[in-house]
N, C-alpha and C positions, 0 to 999 in steps of 0.2 A: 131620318137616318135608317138605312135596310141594316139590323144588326146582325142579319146571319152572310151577310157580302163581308163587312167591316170585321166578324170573324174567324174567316175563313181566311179574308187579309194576314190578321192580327198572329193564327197559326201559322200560316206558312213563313212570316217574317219567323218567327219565334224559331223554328224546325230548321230553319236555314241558320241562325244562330248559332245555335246549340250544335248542329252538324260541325259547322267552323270551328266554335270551341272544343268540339272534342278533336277535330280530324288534321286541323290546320297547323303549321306551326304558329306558337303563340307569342307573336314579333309585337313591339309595340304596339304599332300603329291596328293590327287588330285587337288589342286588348284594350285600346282608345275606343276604335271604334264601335267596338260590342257596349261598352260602359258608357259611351257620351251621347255615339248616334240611336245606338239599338234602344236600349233602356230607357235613354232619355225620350225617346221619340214615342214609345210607348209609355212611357208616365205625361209625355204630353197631351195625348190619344185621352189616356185617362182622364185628366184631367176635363178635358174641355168636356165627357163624355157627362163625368159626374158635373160640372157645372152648368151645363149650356142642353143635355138631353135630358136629363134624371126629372122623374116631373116627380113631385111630393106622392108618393104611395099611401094610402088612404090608410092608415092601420098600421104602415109602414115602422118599423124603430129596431133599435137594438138591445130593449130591454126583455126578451123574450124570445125563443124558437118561432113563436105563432108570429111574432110581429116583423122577424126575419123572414120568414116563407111571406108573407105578406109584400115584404120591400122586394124581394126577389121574383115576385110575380111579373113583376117589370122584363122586359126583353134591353130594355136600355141599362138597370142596374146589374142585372144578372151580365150582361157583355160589361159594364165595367169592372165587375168583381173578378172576370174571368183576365182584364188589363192586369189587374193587383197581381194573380196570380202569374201571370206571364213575369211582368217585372220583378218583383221580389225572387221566383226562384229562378231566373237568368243572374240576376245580381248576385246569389249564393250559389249559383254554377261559376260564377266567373272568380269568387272570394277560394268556392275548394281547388279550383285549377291552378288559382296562382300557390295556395299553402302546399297543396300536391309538389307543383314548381320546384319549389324552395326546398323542399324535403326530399326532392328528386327523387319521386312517386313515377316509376314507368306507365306512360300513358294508357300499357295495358293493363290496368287496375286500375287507372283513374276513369275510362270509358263507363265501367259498369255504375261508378257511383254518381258520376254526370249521367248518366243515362236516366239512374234512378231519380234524380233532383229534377229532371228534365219531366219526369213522368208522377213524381210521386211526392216531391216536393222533401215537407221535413223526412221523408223516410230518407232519401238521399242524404242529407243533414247528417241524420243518425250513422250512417254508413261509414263516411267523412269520421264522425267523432270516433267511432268506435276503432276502425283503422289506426286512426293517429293514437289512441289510444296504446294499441299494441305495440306499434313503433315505439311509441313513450317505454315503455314496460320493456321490449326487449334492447331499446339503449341503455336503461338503468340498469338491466340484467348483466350489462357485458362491458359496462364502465362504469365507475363511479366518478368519472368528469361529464360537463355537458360538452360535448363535443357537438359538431353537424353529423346528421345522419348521412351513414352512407348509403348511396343509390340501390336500389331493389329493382333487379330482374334486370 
């Protein structure tokens, strides 16, 4: 397997993704297809990558930095960990877009923290949280019912 072909693949599918989710509108059938074909199709990638290429790392394990820099010596595990990477934060780009959605988060605020989850992973997460946190804060602020938030921007 050439894993710098397979990852240059693996980004540009990811990049093209991520672009849809921020820029597209978010109609069913793409928010199926980001979660069923995209995702899925990369945790299948994964898979076969860590089962079918990963050769035993000689020193390799997870009980230690030194035995991690050892498994990642690997050009086959190191491109799998970078699949982990790809799917889990598409999967948490597409969880803050839909919460965004719902909270009717003007896509021009929701860009920058897709952006960030796209690039930076838990930092994007944190962005997400802290947001929704203030939201939370200035609904309590201005009722004491739980009502729906109303739309920003």
């Amino acid at each position: 397997m050439d894993c710098d072909i397979a990852f240059k693949i693996a980004n540009t599918g990811a990049l093209i993704c991520w672009l849809a989710l921020m820029f597209l509108p978010r109609r069913e059938w793409l928010m199926t297809a980001l979660r069923r074909v995209a995702i899925g199709s990369i945790c299948v990638v994964y898979s076969c990558v860590i089962f079918f290429f990963v050769p035993n790392a000689d020193g390799g394990g997870f009980e230690s930095l030194q035995q991690i820099r050892l498994l990642f010596a690997s050009d086959e595990v190191l491109f799998a960990a970078w699949l982990h990477y790809l799917a889990f934060d598409l999967f948490v780009g597409l969880w803050i877009s839909e919460q965004f959605d719902l909270k009717k988060i003007h896509r021009v605020l929701q860009i920058p923290v897709l952006a960030a989850t796209f690039l930076l992973g838990p930092f994007g997460l944190l962005l997400y949280f802290v947001i929704d946190a203030i939201l939370w804060l200035h609904r309590k602020g201005t009722t004491s019912t739980d009502r729906p938030l109303e739309p920003i921007g």
